[in-house]
Every structure is written in C-alpha cells, then in structure tokens.
C-alpha positions as CSV (number, residue, x, y, z in Angstrom):
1,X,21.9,-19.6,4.7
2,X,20.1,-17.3,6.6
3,X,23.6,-15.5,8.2
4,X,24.4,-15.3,4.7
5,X,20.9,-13.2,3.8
6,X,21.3,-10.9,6.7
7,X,25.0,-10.6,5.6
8,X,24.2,-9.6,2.4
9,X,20.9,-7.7,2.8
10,X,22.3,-4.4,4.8
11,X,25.2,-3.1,3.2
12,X,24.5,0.5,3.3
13,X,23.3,0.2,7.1
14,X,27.2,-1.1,7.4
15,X,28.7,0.7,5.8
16,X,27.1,3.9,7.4
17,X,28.1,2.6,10.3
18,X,32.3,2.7,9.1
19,X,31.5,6.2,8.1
20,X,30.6,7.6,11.0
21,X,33.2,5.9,12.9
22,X,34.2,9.3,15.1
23,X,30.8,9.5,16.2
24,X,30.3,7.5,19.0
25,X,26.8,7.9,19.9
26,X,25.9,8.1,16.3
27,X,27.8,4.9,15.5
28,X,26.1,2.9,18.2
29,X,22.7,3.6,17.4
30,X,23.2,2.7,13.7
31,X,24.7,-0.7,15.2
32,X,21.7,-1.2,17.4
33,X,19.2,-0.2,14.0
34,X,21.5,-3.2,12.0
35,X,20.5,-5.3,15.0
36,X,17.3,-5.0,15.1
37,X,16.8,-5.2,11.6
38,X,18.6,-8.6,11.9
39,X,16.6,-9.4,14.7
40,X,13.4,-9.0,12.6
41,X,14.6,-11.4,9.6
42,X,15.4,-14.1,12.3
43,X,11.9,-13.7,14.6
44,X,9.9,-13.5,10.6
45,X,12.3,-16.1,8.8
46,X,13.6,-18.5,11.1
47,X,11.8,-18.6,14.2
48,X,8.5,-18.3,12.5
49,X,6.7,-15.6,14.8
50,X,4.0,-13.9,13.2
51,X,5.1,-10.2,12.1
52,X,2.7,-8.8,14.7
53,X,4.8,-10.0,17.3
54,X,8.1,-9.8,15.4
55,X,7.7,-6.2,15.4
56,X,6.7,-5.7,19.0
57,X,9.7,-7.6,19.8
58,X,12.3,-6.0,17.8
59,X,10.9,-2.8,19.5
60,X,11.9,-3.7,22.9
61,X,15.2,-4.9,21.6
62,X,16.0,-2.0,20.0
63,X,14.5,0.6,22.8
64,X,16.8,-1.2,25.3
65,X,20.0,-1.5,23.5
66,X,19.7,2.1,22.5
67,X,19.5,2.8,26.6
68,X,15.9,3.6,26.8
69,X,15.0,4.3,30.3
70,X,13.0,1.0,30.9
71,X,9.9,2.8,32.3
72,X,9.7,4.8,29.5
73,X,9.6,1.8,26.8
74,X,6.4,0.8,27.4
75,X,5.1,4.1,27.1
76,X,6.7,4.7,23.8
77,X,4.8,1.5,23.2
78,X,1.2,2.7,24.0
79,X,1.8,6.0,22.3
80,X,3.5,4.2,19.0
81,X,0.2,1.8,18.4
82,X,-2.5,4.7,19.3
83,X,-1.0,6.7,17.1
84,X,-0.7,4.6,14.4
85,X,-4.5,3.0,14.3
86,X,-5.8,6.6,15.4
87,X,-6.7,6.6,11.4
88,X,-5.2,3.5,10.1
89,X,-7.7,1.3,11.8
90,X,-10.9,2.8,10.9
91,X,-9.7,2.8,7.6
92,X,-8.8,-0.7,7.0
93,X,-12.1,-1.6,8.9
94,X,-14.4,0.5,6.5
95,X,-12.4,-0.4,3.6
96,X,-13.0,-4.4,4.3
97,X,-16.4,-4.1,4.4
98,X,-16.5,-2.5,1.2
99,X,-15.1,-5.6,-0.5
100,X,-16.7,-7.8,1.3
101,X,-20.2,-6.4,0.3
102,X,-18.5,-6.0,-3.4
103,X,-17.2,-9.6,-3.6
104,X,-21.1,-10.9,-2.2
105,X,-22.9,-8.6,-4.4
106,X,-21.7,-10.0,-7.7
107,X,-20.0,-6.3,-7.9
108,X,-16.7,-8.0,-8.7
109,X,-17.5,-10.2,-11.4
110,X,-19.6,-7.7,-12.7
111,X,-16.9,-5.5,-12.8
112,X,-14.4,-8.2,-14.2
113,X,-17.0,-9.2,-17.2
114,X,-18.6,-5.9,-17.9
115,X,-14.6,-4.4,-19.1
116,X,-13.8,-7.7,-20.7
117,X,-16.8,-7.5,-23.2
118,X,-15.8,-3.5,-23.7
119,X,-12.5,-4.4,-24.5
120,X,-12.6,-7.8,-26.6
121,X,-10.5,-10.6,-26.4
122,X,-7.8,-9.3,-28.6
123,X,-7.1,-6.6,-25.5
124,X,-8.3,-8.8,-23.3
125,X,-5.1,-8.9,-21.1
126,X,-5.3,-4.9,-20.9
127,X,-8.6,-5.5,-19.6
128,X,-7.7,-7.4,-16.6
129,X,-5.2,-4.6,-15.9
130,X,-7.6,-2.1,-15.5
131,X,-9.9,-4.6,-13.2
132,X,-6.7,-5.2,-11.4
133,X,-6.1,-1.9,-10.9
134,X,-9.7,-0.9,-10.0
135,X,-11.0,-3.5,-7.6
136,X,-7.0,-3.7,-5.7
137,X,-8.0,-0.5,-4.1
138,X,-10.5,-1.7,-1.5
139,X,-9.8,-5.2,-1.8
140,X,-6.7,-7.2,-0.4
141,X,-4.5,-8.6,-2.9
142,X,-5.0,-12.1,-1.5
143,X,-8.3,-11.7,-1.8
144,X,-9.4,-9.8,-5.0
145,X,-7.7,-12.8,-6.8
146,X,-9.8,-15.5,-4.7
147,X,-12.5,-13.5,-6.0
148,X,-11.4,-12.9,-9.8
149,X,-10.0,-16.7,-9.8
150,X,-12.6,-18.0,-11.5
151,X,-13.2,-15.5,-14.0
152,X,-10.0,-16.0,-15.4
153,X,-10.9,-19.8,-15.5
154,X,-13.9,-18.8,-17.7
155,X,-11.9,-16.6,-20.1
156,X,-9.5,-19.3,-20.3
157,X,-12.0,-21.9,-21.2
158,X,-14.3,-19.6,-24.1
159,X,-10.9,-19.1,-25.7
160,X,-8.7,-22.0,-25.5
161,X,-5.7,-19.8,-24.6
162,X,-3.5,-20.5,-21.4
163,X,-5.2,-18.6,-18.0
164,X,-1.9,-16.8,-17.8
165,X,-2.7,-14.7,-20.4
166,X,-5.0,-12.9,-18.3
167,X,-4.1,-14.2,-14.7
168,X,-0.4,-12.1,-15.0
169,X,-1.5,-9.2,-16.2
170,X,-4.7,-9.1,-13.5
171,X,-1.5,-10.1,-10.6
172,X,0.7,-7.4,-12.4
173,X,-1.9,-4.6,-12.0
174,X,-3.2,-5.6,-8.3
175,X,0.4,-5.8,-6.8
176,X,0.7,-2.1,-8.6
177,X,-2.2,-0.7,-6.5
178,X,-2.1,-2.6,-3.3
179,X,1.4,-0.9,-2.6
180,X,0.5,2.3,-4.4
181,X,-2.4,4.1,-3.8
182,X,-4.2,4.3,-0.8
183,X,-6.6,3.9,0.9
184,X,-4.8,0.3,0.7
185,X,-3.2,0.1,4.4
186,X,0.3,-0.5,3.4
187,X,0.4,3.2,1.7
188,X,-1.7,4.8,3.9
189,X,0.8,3.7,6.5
190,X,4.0,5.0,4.9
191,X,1.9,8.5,4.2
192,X,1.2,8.7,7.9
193,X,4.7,7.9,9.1
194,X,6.5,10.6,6.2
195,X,4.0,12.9,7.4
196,X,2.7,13.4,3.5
197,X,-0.5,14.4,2.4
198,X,-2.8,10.8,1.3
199,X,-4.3,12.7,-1.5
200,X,-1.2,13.8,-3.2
201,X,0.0,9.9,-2.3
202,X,-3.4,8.8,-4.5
203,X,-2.1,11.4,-7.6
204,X,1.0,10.6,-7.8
205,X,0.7,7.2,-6.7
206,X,-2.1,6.4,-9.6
207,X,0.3,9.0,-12.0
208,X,3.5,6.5,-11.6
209,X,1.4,2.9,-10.4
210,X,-1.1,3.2,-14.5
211,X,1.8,3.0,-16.8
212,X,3.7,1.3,-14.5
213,X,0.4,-1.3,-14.2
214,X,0.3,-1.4,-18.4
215,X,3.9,-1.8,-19.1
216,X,3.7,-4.8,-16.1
217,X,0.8,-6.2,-17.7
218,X,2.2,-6.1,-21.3
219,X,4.9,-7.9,-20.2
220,X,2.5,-10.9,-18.2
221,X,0.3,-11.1,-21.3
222,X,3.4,-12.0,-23.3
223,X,4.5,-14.5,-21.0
224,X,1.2,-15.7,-20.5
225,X,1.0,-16.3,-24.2
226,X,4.1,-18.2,-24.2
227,X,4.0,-20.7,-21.4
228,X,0.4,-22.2,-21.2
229,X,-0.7,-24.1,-18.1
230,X,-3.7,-26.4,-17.3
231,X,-6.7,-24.9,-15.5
232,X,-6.1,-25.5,-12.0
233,X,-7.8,-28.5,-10.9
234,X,-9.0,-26.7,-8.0
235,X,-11.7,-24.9,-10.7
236,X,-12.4,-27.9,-12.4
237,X,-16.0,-27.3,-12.5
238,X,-15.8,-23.6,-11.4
239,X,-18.7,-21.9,-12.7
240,X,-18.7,-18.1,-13.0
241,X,-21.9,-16.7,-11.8
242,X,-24.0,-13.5,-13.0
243,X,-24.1,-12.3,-9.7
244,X,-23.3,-12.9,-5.9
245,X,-25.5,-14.2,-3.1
246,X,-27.6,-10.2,-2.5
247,X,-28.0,-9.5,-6.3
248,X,-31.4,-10.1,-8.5
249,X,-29.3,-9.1,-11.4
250,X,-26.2,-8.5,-13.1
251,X,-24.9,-5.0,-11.4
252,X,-23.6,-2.5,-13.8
253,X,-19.9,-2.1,-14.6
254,X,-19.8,1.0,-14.3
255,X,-21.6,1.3,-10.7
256,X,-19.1,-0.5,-9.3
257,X,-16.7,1.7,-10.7
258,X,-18.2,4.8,-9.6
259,X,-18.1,3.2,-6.1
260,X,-14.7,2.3,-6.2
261,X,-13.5,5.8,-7.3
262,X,-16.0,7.9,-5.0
263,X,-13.5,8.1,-2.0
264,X,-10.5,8.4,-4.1
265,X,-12.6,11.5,-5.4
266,X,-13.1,13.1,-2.4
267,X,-9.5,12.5,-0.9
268,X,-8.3,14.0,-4.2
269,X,-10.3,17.3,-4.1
270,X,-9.9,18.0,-0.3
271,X,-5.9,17.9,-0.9
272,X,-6.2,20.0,-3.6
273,X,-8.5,22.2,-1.4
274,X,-5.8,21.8,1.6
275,X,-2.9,23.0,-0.8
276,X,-4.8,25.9,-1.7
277,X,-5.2,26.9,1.7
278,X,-2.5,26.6,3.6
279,X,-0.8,29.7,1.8
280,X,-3.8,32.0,2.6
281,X,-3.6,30.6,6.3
282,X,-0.2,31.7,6.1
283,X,-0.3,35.1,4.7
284,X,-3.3,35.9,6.8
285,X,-1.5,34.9,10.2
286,X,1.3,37.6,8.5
287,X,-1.2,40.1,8.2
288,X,-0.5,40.0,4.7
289,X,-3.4,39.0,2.0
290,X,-2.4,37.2,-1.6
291,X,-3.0,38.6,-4.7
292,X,-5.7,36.7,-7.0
293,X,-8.2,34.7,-6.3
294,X,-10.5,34.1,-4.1
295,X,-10.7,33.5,-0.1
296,X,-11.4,30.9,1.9
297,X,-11.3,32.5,4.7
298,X,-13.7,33.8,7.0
299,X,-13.2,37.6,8.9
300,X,-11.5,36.0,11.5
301,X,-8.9,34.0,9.6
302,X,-10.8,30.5,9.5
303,X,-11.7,28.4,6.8
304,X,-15.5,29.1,5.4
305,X,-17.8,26.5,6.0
306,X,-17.9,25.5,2.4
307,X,-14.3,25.1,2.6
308,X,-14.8,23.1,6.3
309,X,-17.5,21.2,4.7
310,X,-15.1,19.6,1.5
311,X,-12.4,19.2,4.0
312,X,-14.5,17.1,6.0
313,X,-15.9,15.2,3.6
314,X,-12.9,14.3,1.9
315,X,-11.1,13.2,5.1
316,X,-9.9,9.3,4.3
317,X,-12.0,8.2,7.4
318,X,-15.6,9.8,6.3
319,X,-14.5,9.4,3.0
320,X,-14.7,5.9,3.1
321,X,-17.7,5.6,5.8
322,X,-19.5,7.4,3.1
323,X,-18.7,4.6,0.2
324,X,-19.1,2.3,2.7
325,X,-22.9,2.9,3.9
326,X,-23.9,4.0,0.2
327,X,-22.2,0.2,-0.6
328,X,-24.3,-1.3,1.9
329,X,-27.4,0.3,0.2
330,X,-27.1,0.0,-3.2
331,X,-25.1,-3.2,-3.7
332,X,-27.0,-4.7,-0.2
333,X,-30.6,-3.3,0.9
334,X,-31.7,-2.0,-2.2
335,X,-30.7,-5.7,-3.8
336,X,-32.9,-7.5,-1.7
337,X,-30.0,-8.5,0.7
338,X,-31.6,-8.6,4.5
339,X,-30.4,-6.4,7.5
340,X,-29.2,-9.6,9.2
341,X,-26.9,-10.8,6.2
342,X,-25.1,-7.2,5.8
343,X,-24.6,-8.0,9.5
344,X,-23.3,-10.7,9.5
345,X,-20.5,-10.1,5.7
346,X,-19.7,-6.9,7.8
347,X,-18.4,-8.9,11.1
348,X,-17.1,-11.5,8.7
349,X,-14.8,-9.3,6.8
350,X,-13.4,-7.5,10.5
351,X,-11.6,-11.0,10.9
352,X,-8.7,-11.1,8.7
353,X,-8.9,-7.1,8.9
354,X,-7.7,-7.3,12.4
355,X,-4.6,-8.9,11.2
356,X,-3.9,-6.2,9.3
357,X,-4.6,-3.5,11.6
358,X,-2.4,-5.7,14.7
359,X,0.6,-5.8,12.4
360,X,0.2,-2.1,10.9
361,X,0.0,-1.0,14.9
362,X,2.9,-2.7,15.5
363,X,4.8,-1.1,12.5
364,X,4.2,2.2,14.3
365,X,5.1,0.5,17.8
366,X,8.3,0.0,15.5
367,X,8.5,3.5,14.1
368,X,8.0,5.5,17.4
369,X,10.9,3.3,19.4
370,X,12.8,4.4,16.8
371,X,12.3,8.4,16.9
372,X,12.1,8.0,20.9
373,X,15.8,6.1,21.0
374,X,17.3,8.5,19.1
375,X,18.1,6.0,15.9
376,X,16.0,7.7,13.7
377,X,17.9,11.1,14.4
378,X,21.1,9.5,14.2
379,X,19.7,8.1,10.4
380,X,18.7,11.5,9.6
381,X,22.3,12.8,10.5
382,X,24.0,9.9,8.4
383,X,22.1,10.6,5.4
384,X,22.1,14.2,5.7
385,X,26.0,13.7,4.7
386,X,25.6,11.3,2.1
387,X,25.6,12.3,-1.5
388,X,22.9,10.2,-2.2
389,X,18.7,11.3,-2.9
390,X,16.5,10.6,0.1
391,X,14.0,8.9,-2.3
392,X,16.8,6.6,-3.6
393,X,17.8,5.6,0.0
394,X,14.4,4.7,0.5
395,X,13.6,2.9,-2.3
396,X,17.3,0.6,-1.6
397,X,16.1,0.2,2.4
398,X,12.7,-1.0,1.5
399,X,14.1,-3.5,-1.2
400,X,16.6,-4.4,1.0
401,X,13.8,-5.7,3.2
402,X,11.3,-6.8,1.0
403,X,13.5,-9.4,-0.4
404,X,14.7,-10.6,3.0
405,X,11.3,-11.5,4.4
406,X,8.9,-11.3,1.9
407,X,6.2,-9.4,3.3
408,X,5.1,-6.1,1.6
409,X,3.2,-4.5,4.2
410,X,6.1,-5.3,6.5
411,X,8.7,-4.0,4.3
412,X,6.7,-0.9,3.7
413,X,6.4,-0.5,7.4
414,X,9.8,-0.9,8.1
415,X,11.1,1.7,5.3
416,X,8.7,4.2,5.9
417,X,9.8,3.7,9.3
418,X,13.1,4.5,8.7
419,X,13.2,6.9,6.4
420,X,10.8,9.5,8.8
421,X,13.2,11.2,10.1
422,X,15.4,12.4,7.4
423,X,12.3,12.9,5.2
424,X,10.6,15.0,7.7
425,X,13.5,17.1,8.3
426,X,13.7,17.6,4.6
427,X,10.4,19.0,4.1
428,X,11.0,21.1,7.1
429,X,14.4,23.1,6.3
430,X,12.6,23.6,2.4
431,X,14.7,20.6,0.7
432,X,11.6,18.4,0.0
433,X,8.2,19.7,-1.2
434,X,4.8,18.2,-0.8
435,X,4.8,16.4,-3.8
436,X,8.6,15.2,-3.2
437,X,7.5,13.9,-0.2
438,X,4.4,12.0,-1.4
439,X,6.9,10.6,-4.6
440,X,9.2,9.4,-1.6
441,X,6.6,7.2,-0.4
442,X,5.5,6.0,-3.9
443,X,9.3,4.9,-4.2
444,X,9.1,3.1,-1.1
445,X,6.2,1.3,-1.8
446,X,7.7,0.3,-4.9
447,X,10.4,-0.3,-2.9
448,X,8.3,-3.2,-1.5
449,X,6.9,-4.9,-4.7
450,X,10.2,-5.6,-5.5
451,X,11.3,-9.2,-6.2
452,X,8.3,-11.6,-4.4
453,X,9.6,-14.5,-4.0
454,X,9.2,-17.8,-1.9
455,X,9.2,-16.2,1.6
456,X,6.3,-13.8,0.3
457,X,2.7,-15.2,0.7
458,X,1.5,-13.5,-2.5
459,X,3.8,-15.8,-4.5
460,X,2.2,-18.7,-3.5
461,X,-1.3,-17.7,-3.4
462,X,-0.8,-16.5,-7.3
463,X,1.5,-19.9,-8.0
464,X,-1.5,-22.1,-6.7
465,X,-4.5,-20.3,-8.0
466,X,-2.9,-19.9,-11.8
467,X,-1.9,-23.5,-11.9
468,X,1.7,-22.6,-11.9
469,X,5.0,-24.6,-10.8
470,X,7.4,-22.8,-8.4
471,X,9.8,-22.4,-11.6
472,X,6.8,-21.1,-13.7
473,X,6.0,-18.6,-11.3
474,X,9.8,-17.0,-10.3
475,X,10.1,-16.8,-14.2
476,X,6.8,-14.8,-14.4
477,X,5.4,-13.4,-11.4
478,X,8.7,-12.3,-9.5
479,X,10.1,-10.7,-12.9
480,X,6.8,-8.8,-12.9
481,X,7.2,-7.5,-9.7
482,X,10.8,-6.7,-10.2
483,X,9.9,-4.9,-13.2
484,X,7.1,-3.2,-11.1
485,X,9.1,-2.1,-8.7
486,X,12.0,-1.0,-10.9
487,X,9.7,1.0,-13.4
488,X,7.7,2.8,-10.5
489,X,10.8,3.9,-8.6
490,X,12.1,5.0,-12.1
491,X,8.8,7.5,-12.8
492,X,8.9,8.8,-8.9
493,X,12.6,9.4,-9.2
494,X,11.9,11.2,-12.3
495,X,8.8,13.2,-11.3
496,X,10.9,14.4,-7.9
497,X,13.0,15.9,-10.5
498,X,10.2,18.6,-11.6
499,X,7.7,18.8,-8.8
C-alpha cells in the first residue's frame, strides 16, 4: 500500500525528471529530491519516526546523494536550524503563552459565549466561525478545540440540536487560520522560507482564509444539521464555566478580541509602512527624490525615528512580546492571578511549544540542504520551463504531500521548501510582486489543509472530541478541508491575477 501512495503521490516530480532527460546534472538532482521526498513518507508513515527526526534525516540523505562534500553537511545543518528559529522560535514561544494565559483566564470562553449571545442561535453556526477564526491565531488547533470543547457541549444541550452544528463550523474556521495567517508557525514558516513580507501574508491571508472560513462553515453547519450525534461521553457532565482559574469575573468579549488582533495590527501597519519606504530608499540611494508625499527619510537617507519607531514596534517578535506582557497583566496580575501561577502557565505552555519549534527547525534544516545541494536551483530551472503558474505548482506540491503524511505543518514545510527557489528568483528578475509572493504562500498553505485524513492528527482529535465515527468524520471534516483548501487556492490564484 504504501509503494502504491508514494507511486502515486509525485507525478509532476517524475515526470520533470523525463523532461529534463538531456540534463544530466539537472536530472539527477530531481531524482535525488523524489528520493528524499519518498524517504520522508517512509521515516513519517511507516517507520513511525517523529517528523523532527524524519526531517533531519531526509536532509542528510539528500545532501549526500546530491554529493555534498561530507564536511560541509553538517554545517549546512547548523546554519539551516539557526536560521530558521532566529524568528520562528521566539515567536511560537511568545505566542504559546498568550493562549495559555487566554485558555486559564476564562478569555476563551468568554470569547466563545460573549459572540454566541450577539449572534443568536439562529446564526449560531456563523458564530463559532468567527471564534474559530479569532482565537486559531494564537492558539494551536489541537488545542483551541480542547478549550472550546465544552462550549459546544453546552450549546448543544440548551438547544437540543446535534453538537455538529456548531462543532464543524468552529473546526472549518480554525483549520482556515491555523494555515493562513500568521503569526501561526506553519505560515510564518513558509513567509520566511519565500522570503515574503508576514504582514502582506496576514492581508491577504485573512482577505482569501474569511470567505473562505464562511463558505467552510456554511457548509459544516448544514451537515451538522443533518447528521446528529450523541454528546461525547467524555463531557458527560462537562460544565462550562464563567471564567478560568485567574478571573473574579466574566472577561469582556471584546477584550479578548482586542488582544487577539493587537499584534496582527501592528504587523499590518509596519508592512504597509515598509512598502511605502522602500521606494523612497531607492530613489534616494539614485539621487533622485519622488514626487508627492511625504518623507521618511532623514538628511542622510535614513528612516526618521517615527518611521524606526513603527517599524520596530510592528516587528512579529516585539509585536507579540508586547501582547504577550499586556496579556499577562490584564487577563493575569490585574485578575488576581499570583506572580508564581503566571510562572508556572508560562513554563507549562513552552512544553508542547518546543515540539513545534524542533520540527519547524528541522523544516529549515530541510530547506537549506536543499539550496546548498543545488536541488532547489535545479527546481527553479525545471519550472522556469514549464508552462505552468508558480503558485499553481505550489499549491499541487504541498497537496501532494499533505495527503501522503498527514501533517500540515510538515507539508507546509516541505512546499515552502521547495518552491523557494523559483519563487525567489521570480520576485527577483520582476515576474512576481510582493503581493504575488505573499498569495503564493497563501496557496501553499492551502495547499496543506487539503484532504485531512486518517494519517493527520487533527482528524482524530476533531473525530473524538465531536463524538464522531471515522465514516462520520471523512464525510464531514475531510470534505471541509478539501473544500478549504480548494476555495482558498481558488481566491489566491485569482487575486495573483490583479495584484
């Protein structure tokens, strides 16, 4: 079976391979990238390594088929992880503390109740869309639905209708963001390896992952209304309380919300800052000044420190220690919750965040064999002759491997990885903009919602907590995904088209 998968699950790779038949060199180094793709399946699928040392592996492999000089593979090594968690790892370490003080605060549920009782029952189900969407930005997938779980049960209860109603829709909307939008690692990973710009991959990523999130969820609600399922006996006697363990009283919706949206903010208005000024950069380093508006630049070509001051701010990494220390305060110290509790939430939610910085490290061990051996040049050659959109090839890769071994992150790792090279060399010879670029990695994260299945963890953890069988949830959850990755890719694809 699993010959069979791997047989089936690289056709373009093989057939790039025929195509550049006269090219040696070329056609070697695509046969050593289809190996070590392959290699990767078996380590993840059949041999059951975990994907941080999958990855490594497959590195090595591929480094030394390519004919690496051996003592120069373990320095692509070093360099490939440092420069991958330079930002990544901050990030995902801020960023779990954030939800972590969220989900013990009450800030969650509050969240969670505060749109349901906006919105009614009757739109209930968009409701849990826009929570989904919301509190999947600094909360793992996994995890925001442990935390939501039993607010679902409680819907379900007060209105006698199946916990799918609002379960799929909730799923539908947090797979959206988790692959979409940074500062969720999985995106912010396949910004940093295409070399885009993280707030242009928030516009465009919450421009395509909103309708993309409400058509999903339109489509879980309706299932959800057709195939009702018993309240997981798990939450038998799950209780929903008013707050967490640090809160005197129920927090405000809308707090939560501004906290969630304050580093997305400041992302957002130093990339549009950024934009601005790299064309006065430009024309100033020309000796040339541009017509209309107003500078940003100092007398001797700088930026002003106004303009130092936003770009600072609105990096990812002191965007987020910002949200995260003004979390800590208002949802923690201001709440009642001692010094020694914060302590201990904030080592508690560096554990599983570890994982996800090892394996995201690993994805750009992956990445950086690949531009050192030469494979991703000889990618960038292939596709530079096919008639085909970079952002399409992309999209097909990242499927390709999503479906194979189930993991998003992984899949998104491995695209992104792949598709550097030709990307980059796009934006450099003028064929692919800013904004094209950015789109590309929307495509390739939608790339990796695509089809979860029964080797992706997410199935299960959505199958168990909504009570579902494994039928139930490939006839709901994986079309929802499908139709999440399919509609996404669809809006990117489009949008390349006119910015």
């Amino acid at each position: 079976m699993t010959s069979a998968i791997l047989a089936n699950s690289l056709p373009i790779l093989a057939q790039a391979a025929v195509e550049v038949a006269d090219k040696p060199n070329i056609n070697w180094l695509l046969t050593v990238l289809v190996i070590g793709i392959a290699s990767l399946l078996i380590l993840i699928l059949v041999l059951r390594l975990q994907a941080f040392v999958a990855l490594i592996l497959t590195s090595m492999i591929v480094a030394i088929l390519s004919g690496m000089p051996l003592n120069e593979i373990t320095d692509s090594l070093v360099s490939g992880m440092g420069s991958a968690l330079g930002m990544l790892a901050t990030i995902v370490g801020l960023g779990a503390i954030f939800g972590q003080v969220l989900e013990y605060s009450g800030g969650a549920q509050s969240l969670a109740n505060g749109v349901h009782k906006t919105f009614g029952e009757k739109r209930a189900p968009m409701a849990m869309v826009l929570v989904g969407f919301l509190i999947s930005i600094p909360v793992f997938f996994d995890v925001a639905l442990v935390i939501l779980a039993p607010i679902l049960v409680a819907m379900a209860r007060k209105s006698g209708k199946s916990i799918l109603r609002y379960g799929l829709p909730l799923c539908a909307a947090m797979a959206v963001t988790h692959a979409c939008i940074p500062p969720t690692p999985g995106p912010i990973l396949v910004g940093l390896n295409l070399g885009a710009d993280i707030g242009l991959m928030i516009l465009w990523g919450a421009i395509v992952g909103l309708p993309t999130a409400i058509i999903a969820g339109l489509l879980g609600a309706k299932m959800g209304d057709k195939m009702v399922v018993p309240i997981p006996n798990i939450f038998a006697e799950a209780k929903v309380e008013p707050t967490g363990g640090g809160g005197k009283k129920p927090i405000p919706a809308w707090e939560v919300i501004v906290l969630i949206l304050l580093p997305i903010a400041l992302i957002l208005v130093q990339s549009i800052v950024s934009l601005d000024l790299k064309p006065q950069v430009e024309a100033f380093a020309a000796g040339t000044a541009l017509e209309g508006g107003f500078s940003m630049l100092n007398a001797e070509g700088g930026p002003k420190t106004w303009v130092q001051t936003i770009l600072f701010l609105g990096h990812p990494i002191t965007a987020l220690m910002i949200t995260t220390l003004v979390t800590l305060f208002l949802l923690g110290t201001l709440r009642g919750t001692d010094k020694a509790t914060l302590m201990d939430l904030s080592t508690k939610a560096l554990g599983p965040a570890g994982i996800i910085i090892l394996v995201t490290g690993a994805g750009g061990v992956f990445k950086a064999i690949l531009v050192d051996s030469g494979v991703g040049n000889a990618l960038a050659e292939l596709f530079s002759g096919l008639d085909a959109p970079l952002i399409l090839l992309g999209f097909l890769l990242t499927t390709i491997i999503r479906v194979t071994q189930g993991s998003a992150t992984v899949a998104m790792i491995g695209g992104s990885a792949l598709m550097a090279e030709s990307i980059k060399a796009a934006f450099e010879e003028g064929l692919m903009s800013s904004h094209d670029v950015a789109l590309a990695g929307i495509a390739i994260a939608c790339g990796a919602t695509m089809i979860s299945h029964v080797n992706d963890s997410g199935f299960w953890v959505v199958k168990n907590y909504l009570g579902m069988t494994e039928k139930q949830c490939l006839s709901t959850f994986t079309v929802i995904t499908t139709v999440i990755g399919l509609v996404g890719f669809a809006l990117a694809f489009g949008l390349s088209f006119i910015f």
